[in-house]
N, C-alpha and C positions, 0 to 999 in steps of 0.2 A: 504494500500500500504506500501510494505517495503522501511524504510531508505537506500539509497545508501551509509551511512556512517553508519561506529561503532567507538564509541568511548568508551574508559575502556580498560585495559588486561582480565579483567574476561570475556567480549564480545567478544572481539577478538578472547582468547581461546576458547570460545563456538563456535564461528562462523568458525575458523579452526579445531576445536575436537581434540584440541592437550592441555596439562597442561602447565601449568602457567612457568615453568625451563624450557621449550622446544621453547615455545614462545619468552621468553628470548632472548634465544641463535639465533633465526631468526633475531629480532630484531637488533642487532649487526650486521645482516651480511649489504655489500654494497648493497646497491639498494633496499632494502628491503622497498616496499611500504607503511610505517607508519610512522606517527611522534609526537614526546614528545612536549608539547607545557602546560605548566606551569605545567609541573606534571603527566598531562594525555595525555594515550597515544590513536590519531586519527588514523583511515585507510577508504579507501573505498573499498565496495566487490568488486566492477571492478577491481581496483588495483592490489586487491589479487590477484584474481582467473588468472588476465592474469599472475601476477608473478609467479604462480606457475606453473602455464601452460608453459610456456614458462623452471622453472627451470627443468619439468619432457623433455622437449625435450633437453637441454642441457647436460643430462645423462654422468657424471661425469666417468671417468677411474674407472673401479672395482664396481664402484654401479649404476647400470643404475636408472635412473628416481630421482636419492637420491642427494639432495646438499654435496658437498666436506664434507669427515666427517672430517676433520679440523675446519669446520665453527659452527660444531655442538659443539665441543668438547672446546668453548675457551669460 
């Protein structure tokens, strides 16, 4: 049975199929379903999956499905 939690950036990146700068930059944004706790950083797949789910319905001005690319770019 799989963990309902990940913990690591290298997991996490695996677990979203996104690189290590790109996860970053999520990270930073508000609401962002993780959290740093002495170092390392925890999530859970529920977490994610509905954050994400929910940021592809929120379909930002000029990029549909895409978070603000302000939030990517800082």
């Amino acid at each position: 049975m799989e963990k309902d939690h990940i913990t690591g950036l290298k997991d996490l990146c695996a677990y979203l199929n996104m690189g290590e700068n790109t996860l970053r930059k999520f990270l930073k944004l508000p609401g962002f379903p993780a959290v740093r706790i002495t170092g390392r950083w925890y999530s859970s797949r529920e977490a994610l999956n509905l954050w994400f789910k929910e940021a592809v319905n929120r379909k930002p001005p000029g990029r549909p499905g895409n978070p603000p690319e302000e939030a990517l770019t800082g």
